[in-house]
C-alpha positions in Angstrom: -212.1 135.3 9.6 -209.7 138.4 9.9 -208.4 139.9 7.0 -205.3 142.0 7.1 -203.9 144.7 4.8 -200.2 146.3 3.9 -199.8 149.1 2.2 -197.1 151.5 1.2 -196.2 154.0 -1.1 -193.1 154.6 -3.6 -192.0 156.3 -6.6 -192.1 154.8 -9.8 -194.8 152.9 -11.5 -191.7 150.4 -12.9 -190.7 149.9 -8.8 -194.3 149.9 -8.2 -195.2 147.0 -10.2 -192.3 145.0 -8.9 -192.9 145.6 -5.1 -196.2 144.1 -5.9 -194.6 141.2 -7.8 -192.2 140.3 -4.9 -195.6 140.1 -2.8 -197.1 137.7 -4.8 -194.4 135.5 -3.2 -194.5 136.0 0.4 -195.3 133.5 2.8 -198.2 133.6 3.9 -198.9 134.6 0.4 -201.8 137.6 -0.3 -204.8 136.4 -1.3 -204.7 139.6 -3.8 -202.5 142.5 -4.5 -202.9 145.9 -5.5 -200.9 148.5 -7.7 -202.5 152.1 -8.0 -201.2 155.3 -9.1 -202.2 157.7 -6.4 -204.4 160.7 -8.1 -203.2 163.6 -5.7 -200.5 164.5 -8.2 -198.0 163.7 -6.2 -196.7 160.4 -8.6 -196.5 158.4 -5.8 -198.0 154.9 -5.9 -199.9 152.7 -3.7 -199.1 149.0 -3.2 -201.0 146.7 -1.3 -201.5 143.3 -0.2 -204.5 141.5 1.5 -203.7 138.7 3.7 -206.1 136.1 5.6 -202.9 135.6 8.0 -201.2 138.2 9.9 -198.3 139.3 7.1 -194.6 138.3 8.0 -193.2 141.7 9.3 -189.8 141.2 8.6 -190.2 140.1 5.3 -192.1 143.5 4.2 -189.7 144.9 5.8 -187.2 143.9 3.2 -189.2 144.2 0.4 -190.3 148.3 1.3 -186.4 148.5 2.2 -184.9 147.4 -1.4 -187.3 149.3 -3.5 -186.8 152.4 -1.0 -190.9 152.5 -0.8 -191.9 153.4 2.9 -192.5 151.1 5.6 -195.5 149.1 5.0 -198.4 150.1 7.1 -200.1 146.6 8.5 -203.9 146.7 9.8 -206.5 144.1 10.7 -209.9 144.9 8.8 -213.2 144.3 11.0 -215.6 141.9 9.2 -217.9 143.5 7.3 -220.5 142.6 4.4 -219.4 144.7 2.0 -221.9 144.7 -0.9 -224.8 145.1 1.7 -222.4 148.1 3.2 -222.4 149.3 -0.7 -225.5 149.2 -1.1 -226.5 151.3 1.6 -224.3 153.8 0.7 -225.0 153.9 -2.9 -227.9 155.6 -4.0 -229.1 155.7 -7.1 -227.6 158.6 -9.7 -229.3 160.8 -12.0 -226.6 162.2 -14.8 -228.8 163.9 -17.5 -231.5 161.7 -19.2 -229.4 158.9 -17.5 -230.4 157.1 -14.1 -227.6 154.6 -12.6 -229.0 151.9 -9.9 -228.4 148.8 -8.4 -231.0 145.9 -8.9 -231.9 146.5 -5.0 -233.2 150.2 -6.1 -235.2 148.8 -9.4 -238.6 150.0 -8.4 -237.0 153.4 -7.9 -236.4 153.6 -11.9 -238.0 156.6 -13.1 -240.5 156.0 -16.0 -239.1 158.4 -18.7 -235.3 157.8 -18.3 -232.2 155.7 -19.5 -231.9 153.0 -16.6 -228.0 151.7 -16.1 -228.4 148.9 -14.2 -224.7 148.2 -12.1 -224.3 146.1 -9.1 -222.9 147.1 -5.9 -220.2 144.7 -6.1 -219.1 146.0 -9.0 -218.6 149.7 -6.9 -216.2 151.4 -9.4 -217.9 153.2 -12.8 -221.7 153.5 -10.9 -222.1 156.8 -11.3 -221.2 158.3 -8.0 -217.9 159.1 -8.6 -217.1 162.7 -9.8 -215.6 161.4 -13.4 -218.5 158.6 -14.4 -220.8 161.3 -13.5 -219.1 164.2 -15.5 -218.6 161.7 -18.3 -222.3 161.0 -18.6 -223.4 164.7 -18.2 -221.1 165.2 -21.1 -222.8 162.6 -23.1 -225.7 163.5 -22.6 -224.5 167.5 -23.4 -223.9 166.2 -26.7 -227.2 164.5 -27.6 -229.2 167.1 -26.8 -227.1 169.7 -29.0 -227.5 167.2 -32.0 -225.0 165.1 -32.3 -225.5 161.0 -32.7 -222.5 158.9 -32.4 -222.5 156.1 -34.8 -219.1 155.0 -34.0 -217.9 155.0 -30.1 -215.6 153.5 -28.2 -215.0 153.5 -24.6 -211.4 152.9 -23.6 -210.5 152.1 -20.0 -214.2 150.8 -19.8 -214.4 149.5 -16.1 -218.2 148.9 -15.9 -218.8 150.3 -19.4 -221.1 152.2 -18.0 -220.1 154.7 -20.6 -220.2 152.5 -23.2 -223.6 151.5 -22.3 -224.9 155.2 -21.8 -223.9 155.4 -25.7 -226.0 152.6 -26.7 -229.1 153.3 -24.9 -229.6 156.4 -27.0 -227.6 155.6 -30.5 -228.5 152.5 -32.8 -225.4 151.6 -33.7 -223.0 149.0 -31.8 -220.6 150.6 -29.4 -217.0 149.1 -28.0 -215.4 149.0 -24.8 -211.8 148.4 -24.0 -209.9 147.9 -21.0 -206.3 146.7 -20.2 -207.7 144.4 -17.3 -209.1 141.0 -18.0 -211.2 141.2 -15.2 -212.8 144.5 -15.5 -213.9 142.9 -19.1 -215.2 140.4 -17.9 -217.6 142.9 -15.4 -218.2 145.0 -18.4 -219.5 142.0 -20.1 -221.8 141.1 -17.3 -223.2 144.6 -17.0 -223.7 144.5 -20.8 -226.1 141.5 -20.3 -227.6 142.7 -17.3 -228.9 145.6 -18.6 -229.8 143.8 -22.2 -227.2 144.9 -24.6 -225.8 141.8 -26.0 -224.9 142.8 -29.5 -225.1 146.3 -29.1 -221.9 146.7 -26.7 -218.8 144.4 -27.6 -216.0 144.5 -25.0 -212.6 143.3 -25.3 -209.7 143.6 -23.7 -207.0 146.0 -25.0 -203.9 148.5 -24.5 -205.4 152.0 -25.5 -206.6 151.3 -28.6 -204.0 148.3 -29.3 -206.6 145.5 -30.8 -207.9 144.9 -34.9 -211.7 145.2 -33.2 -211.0 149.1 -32.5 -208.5 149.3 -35.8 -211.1 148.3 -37.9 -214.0 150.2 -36.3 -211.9 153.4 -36.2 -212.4 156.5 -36.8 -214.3 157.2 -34.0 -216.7 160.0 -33.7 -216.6 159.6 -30.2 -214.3 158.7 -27.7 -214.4 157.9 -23.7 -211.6 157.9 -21.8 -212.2 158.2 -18.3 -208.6 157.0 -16.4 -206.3 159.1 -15.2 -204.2 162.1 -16.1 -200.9 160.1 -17.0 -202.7 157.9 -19.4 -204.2 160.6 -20.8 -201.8 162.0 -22.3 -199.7 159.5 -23.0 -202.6 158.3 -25.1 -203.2 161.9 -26.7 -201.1 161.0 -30.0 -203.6 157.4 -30.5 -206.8 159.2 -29.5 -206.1 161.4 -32.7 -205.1 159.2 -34.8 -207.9 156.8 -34.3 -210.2 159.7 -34.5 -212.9 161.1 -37.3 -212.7 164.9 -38.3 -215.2 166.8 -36.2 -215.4 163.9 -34.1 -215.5 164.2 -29.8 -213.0 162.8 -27.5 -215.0 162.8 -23.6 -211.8 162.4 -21.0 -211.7 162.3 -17.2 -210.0 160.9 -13.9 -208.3 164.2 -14.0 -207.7 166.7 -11.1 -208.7 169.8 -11.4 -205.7 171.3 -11.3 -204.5 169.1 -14.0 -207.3 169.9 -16.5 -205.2 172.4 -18.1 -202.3 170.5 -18.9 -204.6 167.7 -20.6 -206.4 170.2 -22.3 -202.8 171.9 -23.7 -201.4 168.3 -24.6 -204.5 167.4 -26.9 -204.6 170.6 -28.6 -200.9 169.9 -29.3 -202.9 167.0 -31.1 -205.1 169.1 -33.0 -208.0 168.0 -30.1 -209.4 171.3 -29.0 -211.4 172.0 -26.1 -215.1 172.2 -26.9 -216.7 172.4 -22.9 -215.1 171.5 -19.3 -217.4 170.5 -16.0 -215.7 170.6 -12.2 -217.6 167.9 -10.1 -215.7 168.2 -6.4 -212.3 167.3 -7.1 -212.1 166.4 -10.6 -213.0 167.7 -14.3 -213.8 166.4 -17.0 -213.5 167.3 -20.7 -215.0 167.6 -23.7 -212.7 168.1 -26.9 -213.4 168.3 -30.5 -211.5 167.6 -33.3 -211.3 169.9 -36.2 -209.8 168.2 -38.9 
């Protein structure tokens, strides 16, 4: 069966959000809809739609005309099995001590390692992308100067890989956030996949919006791996919530945007404590003084 995509982009995360609203109610309706925040810098967003009929024309039309987005681009997808396609074209990652695979790679698991088990499905937060993998160098930075987290919290989880990295080397139970109900529920499966029942608890949460992380906090760690806007928008709670001398690891930030997130926590009194460039993106590790 075809599938068909539209896709457009627009100013405004507010416009954004209600382009993909008003597609929710198209005939033929999407079988799903996408709202992104493009990570060039530009502060465009991407909207998107995918359809298992060809998408009425005139009605996008409409819709990209009265939120002033740009005409929505329409294309028809070949059929394609995408997890074996994943698969393929995800090998396994080494980040540190850490090794990140799918279950079609286990007999490639290293004996002296920490194995991250995350399906191919489940593509986003394996390791491959430039942030997970900074993130998890970082990490593992930090144990091998010393320090031992006892109280960590990933926020904007996705696979909690993160979260899970943390508990393979600390004792003590870790959290993981994230503002979408599905991506919990994927955090939750990788949790049990890779035997961590009890050890990671994830719920889902605005930033650090929910009495699990209240009465956890502080932190002496934090993960934050989203994106720039977020980021510092979040600055203000990430100090707050936490522990003198504690860590804050951040990421999904361009490289030529590292320096305003480093500026904007250090308004914060988070300073910068190391920075790693992997390809296009950075990521940062900051510490907090007092």
């Amino acid at each position: 069966m075809p599938t068909f995509t539209a896709l457009t982009t627009l100013q405004g995360r507010d416009a954004a959000y209600r382009l993909g609203e008003a597609m929710e109610a198209l005939s033929p309706e999407p079988t799903g809809v996408g709202v992104f925040e493009m990570e060039d810098g530009s502060g465009l967003w991407e909207v998107g739609g995918y359809f298992e009929e060809h998408p009425d024309e005139t009605a996008l039309a409409v819709l990209a005309a009265a939120m002033e987005a740009k005409d929505f681009v329409i294309s028809e997808l070949p059929e394609t099995d995408w997890v074996a396609h994943v698969r393929r074209e995800l090998a396994p990652v080494e980040a540190g001590r850490f090794f990140v695979y799918g279950s079609h790679d286990a007999d490639k698991v290293p004996a002296r390692c920490e194995p991250l088990l995350i399906e191919a499905a489940m593509a986003f937060g394996t390791g491959h992308h430039g942030t997970t993998l900074g993130c998890l160098r970082a990490l593992d930075r930090l144990a091998l100067d010393g320090f031992v987290g006892h109280r960590v919290v990933d926020i904007g989880c996705g696979t909690a890989v993160l979260a899970m990295g943390a508990a393979r080397i600390w004792p003590d139970r870790v959290l993981a956030s994230d503002i979408d109900e599905v991506a919990v529920d994927v955090a939750r499966a990788n949790v049990t996949a890779n035997g961590l029942d009890g050890r990671v608890d994830c719920v889902e949460a605005a930033g650090f919006d929910h009495p699990a992380l209240a009465e956890a906090a502080p932190f002496d760690l934090v993960f934050a791996n989203i994106l720039k806007g977020p980021l510092i928008a979040l600055a203000p709670d990430t100090a707050g919530a936490m522990a003198p001398l504690g860590y804050a690891i951040l990421s999904g930030i361009l490289n030529e945007q590292a320096d305003e997130v480093i500026e904007v926590y250090a308004q914060n009194g988070i300073n910068l404590h190391h920075r790693e460039s992997i390809g296009d993106w950075t990521t940062i590790t900051l510490r907090k003084m007092n």
